[in-house]
C-alpha positions in Angstrom: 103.2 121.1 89.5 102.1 122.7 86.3 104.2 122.8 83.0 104.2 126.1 82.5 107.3 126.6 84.0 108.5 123.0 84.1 110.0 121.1 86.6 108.8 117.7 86.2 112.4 116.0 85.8 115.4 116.5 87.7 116.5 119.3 84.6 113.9 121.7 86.1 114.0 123.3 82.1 111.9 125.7 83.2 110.5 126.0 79.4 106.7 127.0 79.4 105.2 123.7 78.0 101.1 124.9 78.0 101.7 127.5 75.4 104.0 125.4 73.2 107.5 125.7 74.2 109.1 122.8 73.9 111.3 121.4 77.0 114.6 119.5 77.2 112.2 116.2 76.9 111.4 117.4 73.3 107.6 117.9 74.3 105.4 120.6 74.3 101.8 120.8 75.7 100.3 117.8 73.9 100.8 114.4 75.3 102.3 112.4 72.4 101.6 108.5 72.7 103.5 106.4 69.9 102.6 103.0 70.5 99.6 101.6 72.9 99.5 97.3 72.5 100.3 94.0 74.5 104.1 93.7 74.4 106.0 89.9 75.5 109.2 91.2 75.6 109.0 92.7 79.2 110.5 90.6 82.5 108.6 87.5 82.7 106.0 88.3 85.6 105.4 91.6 83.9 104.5 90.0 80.7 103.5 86.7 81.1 101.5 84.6 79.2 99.0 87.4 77.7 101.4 90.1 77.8 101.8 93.9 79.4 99.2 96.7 78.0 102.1 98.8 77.2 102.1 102.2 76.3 104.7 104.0 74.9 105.2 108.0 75.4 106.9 110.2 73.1 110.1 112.6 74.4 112.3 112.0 77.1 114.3 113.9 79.5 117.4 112.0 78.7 119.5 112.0 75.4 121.3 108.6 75.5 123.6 107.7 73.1 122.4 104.5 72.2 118.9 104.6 72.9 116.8 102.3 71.3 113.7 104.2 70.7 115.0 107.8 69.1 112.5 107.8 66.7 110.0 108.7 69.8 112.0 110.2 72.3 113.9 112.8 70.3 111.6 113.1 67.2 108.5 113.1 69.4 106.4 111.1 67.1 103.4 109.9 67.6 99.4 110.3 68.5 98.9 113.7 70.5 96.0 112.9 72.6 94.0 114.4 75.3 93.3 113.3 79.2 89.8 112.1 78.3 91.5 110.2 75.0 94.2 108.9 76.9 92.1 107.1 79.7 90.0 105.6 77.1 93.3 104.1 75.5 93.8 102.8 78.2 91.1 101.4 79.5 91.0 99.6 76.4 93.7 98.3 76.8 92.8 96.9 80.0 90.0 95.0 78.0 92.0 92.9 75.7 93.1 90.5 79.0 97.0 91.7 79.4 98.1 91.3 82.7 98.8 95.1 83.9 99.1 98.1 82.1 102.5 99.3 81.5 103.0 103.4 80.8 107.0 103.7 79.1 108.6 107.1 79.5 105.9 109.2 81.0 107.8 111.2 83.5 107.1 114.6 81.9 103.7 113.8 81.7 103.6 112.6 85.2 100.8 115.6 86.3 98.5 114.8 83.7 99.1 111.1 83.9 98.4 111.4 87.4 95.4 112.8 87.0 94.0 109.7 84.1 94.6 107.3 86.7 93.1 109.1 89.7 89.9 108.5 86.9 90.4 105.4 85.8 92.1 103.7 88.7 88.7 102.5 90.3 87.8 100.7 87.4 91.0 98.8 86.8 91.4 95.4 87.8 95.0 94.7 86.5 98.2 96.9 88.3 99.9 100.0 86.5 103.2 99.8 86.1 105.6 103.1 85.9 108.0 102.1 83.5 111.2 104.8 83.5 114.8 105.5 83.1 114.9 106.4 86.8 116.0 110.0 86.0 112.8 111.4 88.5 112.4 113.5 91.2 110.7 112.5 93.8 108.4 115.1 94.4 107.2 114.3 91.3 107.4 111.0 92.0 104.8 111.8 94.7 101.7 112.6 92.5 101.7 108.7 92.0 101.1 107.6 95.6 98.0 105.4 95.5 98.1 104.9 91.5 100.7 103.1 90.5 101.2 99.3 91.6 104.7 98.4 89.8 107.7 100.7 89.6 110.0 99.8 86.5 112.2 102.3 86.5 116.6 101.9 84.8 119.3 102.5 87.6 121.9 103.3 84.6 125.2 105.1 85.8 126.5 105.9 89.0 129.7 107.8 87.4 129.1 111.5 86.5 131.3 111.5 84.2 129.4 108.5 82.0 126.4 109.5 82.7 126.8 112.6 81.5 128.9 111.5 78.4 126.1 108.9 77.3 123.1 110.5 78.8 123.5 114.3 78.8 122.7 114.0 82.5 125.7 114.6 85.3 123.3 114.1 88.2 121.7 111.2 87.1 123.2 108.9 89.8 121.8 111.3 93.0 118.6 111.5 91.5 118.1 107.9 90.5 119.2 106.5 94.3 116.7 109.3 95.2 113.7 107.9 93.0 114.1 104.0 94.0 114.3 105.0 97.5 110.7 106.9 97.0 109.5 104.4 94.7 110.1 101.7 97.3 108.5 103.8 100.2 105.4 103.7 97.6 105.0 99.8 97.1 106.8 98.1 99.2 108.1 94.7 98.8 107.2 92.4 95.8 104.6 90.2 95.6 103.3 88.1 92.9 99.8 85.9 92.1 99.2 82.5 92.2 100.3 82.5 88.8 103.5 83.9 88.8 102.5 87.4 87.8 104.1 90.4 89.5 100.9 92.6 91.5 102.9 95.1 93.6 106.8 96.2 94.4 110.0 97.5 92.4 112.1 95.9 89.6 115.0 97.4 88.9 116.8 97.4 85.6 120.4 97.6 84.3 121.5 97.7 81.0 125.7 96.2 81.0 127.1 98.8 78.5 129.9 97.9 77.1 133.6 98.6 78.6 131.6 99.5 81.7 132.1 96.9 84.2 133.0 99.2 86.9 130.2 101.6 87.0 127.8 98.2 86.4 129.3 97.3 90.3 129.0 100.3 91.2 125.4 100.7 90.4 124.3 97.2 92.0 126.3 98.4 95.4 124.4 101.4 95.3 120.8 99.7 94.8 121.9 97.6 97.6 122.6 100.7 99.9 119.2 102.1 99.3 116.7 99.3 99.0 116.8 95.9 100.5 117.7 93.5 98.1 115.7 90.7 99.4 112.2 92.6 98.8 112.8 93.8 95.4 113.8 92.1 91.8 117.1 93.0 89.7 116.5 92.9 86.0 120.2 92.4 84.8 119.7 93.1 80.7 122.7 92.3 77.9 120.7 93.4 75.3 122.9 97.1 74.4 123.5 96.9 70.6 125.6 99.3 68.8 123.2 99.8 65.6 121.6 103.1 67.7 125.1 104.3 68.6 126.4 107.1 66.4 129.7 106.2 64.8 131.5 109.2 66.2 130.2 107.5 69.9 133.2 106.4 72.3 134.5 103.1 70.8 133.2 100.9 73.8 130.1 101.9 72.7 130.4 100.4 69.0 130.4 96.9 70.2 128.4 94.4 72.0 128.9 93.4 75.8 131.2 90.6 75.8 130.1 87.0 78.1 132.7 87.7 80.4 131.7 91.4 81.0 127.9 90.4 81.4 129.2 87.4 83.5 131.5 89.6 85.6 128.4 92.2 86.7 126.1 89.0 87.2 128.8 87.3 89.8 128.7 90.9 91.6 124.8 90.8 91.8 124.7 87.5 93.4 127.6 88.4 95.8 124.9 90.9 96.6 121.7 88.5 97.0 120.0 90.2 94.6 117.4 88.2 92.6 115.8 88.9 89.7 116.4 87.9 85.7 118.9 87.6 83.7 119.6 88.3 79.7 120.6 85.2 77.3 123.3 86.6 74.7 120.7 86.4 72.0 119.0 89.2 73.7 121.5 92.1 71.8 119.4 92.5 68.5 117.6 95.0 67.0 114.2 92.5 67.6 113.4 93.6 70.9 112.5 97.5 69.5 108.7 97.9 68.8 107.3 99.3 65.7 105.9 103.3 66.6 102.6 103.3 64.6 100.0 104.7 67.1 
């Protein structure tokens, strides 16, 4: 896959990325890092005592509402670095003792990122994790066989008509059952250290939106249609806050999830076996968004 006609997401833009154009992500040619430190705020086993080596990319291939991070992935901020630069960023990172390394949001850089850890990978000691919003395809998907350890990806809609108000993507749900179902072919089940610490498998996220009990169901039914739910982890999160969310946004969207609506989707994902973590209502404040200072 090369980017000069892209077609590393499921948008297929098209735009010719290695002589500057810039794509739907809101990326060009450079690779754009924004943040590269040990961050505590991920699942438990991901971040542990000593934290994940977490690198965050700038663009994205969605344009959520409410996202969290605009300031990287519609601005594009950040570092531009090379393949050589980036591989030393992150072996460094792997020095400083964190427990994995943990790449947020690289999926249109997925080729060249492929191609840092087919360097690197031989000298790590600690897994990488893919950390995504589970828009993928899974051909692209494929240039990761063999490199990456942990899938993190977001299972966030299954209705079109959400996803594409929220998200700007009206296909997200077929290509998002698509990616955990190749992203479980690639690691398998979980498995964990002596300590605890998450080594191999799939964690699979789901932020409770607001007013959005049903698709919440829906998305949990769907997971547990494609994967087995005993093998992998559900990361259930509460933390939506409505600070990122434009005022003219849906009104649903300009509050906080309720304890009944979070309750409500938790009851469904233990009618469904899953296991995995859950959000305290604390979790809904601005706290949990890094500083981008790369």
């Amino acid at each position: 896959m090369h980017v000069s006609a892209c077609v590393l997401c499921p948008h297929q833009c098209g735009a010719d990325r290695e002589n500057g154009e810039i794509g739907l992500c809101h990326v060009g040619d450079k690779i754009r890092i924004a943040r590269a430190a040990p961050h505590h705020f991920e699942e438990p086993p991901i971040s542990g005592t000593k934290g994940s080596g977490t690198v965050f990319f700038a663009g994205c291939s969605l344009s959520c509402l409410f996202c969290q991070n605009q300031k990287i992935s519609r601005e594009a901020v950040g570092r531009a670095v090379d393949e050589e630069e980036l591989a030393e960023i992150l072996l460094a990172l792997a020095d400083t003792g964190v427990h994995n390394l943990n790449l947020v949001t690289a999926t249109h850089y997925t080729d060249r990122v492929a191609r840092v850890l087919t360097r690197i990978k031989p000298r790590l000691k600690i897994p990488v994790v893919w950390n995504s919003s589970g828009y993928e395809r899974p051909e692209t998907l494929r240039l990761l066989q063999g490199l990456v350890d942990i899938y993190l990806p977001d299972f966030k809609y299954v209705s079109p008509t959400l996803s594409a108000a929220y998200s700007g993507a009206p296909d997200y749900c077929r290509y998002a059952t698509a990616a955990i179902a190749e992203m479980y072919r690639q690691v398998g089940p979980v498995s964990f250290d002596e300590n605890g610490i998450l080594q191999r498998g799939l964690v699979i996220r789901h932020l409770v939106l607001p007013g959005c009990r049903e698709n919440a169901a829906a998305v949990l039914k769907t997971i547990s249609d494609t994967v087995p739910t005993a093998h992998i982890r559900l990361s259930l999160l509460r933390q939506y806050t409505p600070d990122f969310a434009p005022r003219s946004a849906p009104k649903n969207l300009l509050r906080r999830v309720t304890t009944y609506e979070y309750e409500q989707v938790l009851k469904k994902a233990l009618l469904l076996d899953f296991d995995g973590f859950k959000q305290k209502k604390g979790s809904a404040t601005v706290g949990y968004t890094p500083d981008f200072d790369i």
